[in-house]
C-alpha positions as CSV (number, residue, x, y, z in Angstrom):
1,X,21.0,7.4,-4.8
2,X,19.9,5.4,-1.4
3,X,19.9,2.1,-0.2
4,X,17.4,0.4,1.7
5,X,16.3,-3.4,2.3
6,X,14.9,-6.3,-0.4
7,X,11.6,-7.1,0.9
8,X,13.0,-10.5,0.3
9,X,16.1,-11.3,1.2
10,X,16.7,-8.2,3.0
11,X,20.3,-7.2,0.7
12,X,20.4,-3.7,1.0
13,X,19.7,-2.8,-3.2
14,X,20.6,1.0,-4.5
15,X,17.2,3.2,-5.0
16,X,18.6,2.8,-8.7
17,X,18.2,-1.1,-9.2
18,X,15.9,-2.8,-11.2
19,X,16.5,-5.7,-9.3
20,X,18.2,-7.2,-6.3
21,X,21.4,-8.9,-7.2
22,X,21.0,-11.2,-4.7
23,X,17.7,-12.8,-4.7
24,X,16.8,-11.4,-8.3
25,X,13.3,-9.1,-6.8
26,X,11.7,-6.8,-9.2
27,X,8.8,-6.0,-6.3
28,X,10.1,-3.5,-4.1
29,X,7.1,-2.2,-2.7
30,X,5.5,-3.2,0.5
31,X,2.2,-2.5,2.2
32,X,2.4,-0.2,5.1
33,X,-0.6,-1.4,6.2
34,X,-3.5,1.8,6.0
35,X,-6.0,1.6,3.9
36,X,-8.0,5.2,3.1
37,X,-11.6,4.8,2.7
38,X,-14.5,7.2,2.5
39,X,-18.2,6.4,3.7
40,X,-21.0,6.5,1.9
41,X,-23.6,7.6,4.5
42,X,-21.5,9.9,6.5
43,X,-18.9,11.4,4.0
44,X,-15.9,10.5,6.4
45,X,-12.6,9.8,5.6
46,X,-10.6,7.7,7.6
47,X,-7.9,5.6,7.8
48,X,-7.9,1.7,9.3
49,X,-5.4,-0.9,9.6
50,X,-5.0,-2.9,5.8
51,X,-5.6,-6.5,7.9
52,X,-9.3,-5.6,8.1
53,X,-9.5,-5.2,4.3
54,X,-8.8,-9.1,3.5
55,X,-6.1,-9.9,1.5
56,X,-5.2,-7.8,-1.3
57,X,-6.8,-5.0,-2.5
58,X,-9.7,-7.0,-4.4
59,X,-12.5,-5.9,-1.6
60,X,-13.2,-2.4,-2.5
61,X,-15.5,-1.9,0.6
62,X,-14.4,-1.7,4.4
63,X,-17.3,-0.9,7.4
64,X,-17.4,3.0,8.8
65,X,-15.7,3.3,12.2
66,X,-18.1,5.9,12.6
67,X,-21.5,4.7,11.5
68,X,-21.2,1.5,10.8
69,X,-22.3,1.8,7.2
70,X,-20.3,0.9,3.9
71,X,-17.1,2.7,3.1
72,X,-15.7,2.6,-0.3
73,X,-12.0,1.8,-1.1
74,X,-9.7,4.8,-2.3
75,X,-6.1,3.5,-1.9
76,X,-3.7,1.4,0.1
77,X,-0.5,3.0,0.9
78,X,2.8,1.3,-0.4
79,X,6.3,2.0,0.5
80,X,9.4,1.4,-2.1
81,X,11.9,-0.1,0.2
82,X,14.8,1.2,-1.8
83,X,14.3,5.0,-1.5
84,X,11.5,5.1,0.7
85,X,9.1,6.9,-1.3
86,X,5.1,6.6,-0.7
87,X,2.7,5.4,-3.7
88,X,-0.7,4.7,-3.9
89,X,-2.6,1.7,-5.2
90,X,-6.1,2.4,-5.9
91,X,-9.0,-1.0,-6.2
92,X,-8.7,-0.3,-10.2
93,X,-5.0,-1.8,-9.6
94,X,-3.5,1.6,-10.7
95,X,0.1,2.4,-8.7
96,X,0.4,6.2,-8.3
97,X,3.1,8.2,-6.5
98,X,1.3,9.9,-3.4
């Protein structure tokens, strides 16, 4: 068992809580802001900054950094601020553990 931070109240919440006591959060995971995408054209992965995305993770397209062609969505990375554990969301809307 671990402790780590609401995202929103910042109450430090056991890894084993469905919910913060304090501000009553069920959402524990939080963007960490890359986004893995894979072009079309030049069959490169790569990973950019979530902000160029838009917000959320309804655009399933991002531009190549390398050729400037169009580079589909795989996943966005999430953290779970209790135990710190990594999961994926993919554009279906699908949560995995990575």
């Amino acid at each position: 068992m671990s402790l780590g931070p609401c995202p929103e109240c910042g109450y430090q919440v056991s890894s084993n809580a469905e919910s913060c006591p304090k501000c009553g959060n069920k959402d524990f995971l939080v963007r960490i802001g890359t986004v893995i995408a894979k072009c079309r054209y030049c069959i490169k992965s790569k990973v950019e900054d979530y902000s160029r995305v838009g917000p959320g993770i309804s655009s399933t397209t991002v531009e190549c950094s390398f050729c400037k062609g169009s580079s589909k969505l795989e996943y966005v990375e999430f953290k779970d601020t209790r135990s710190g554990e990594l999961y994926r969301k993919d554009p279906n809307g699908s949560i995995h553990k990575a």
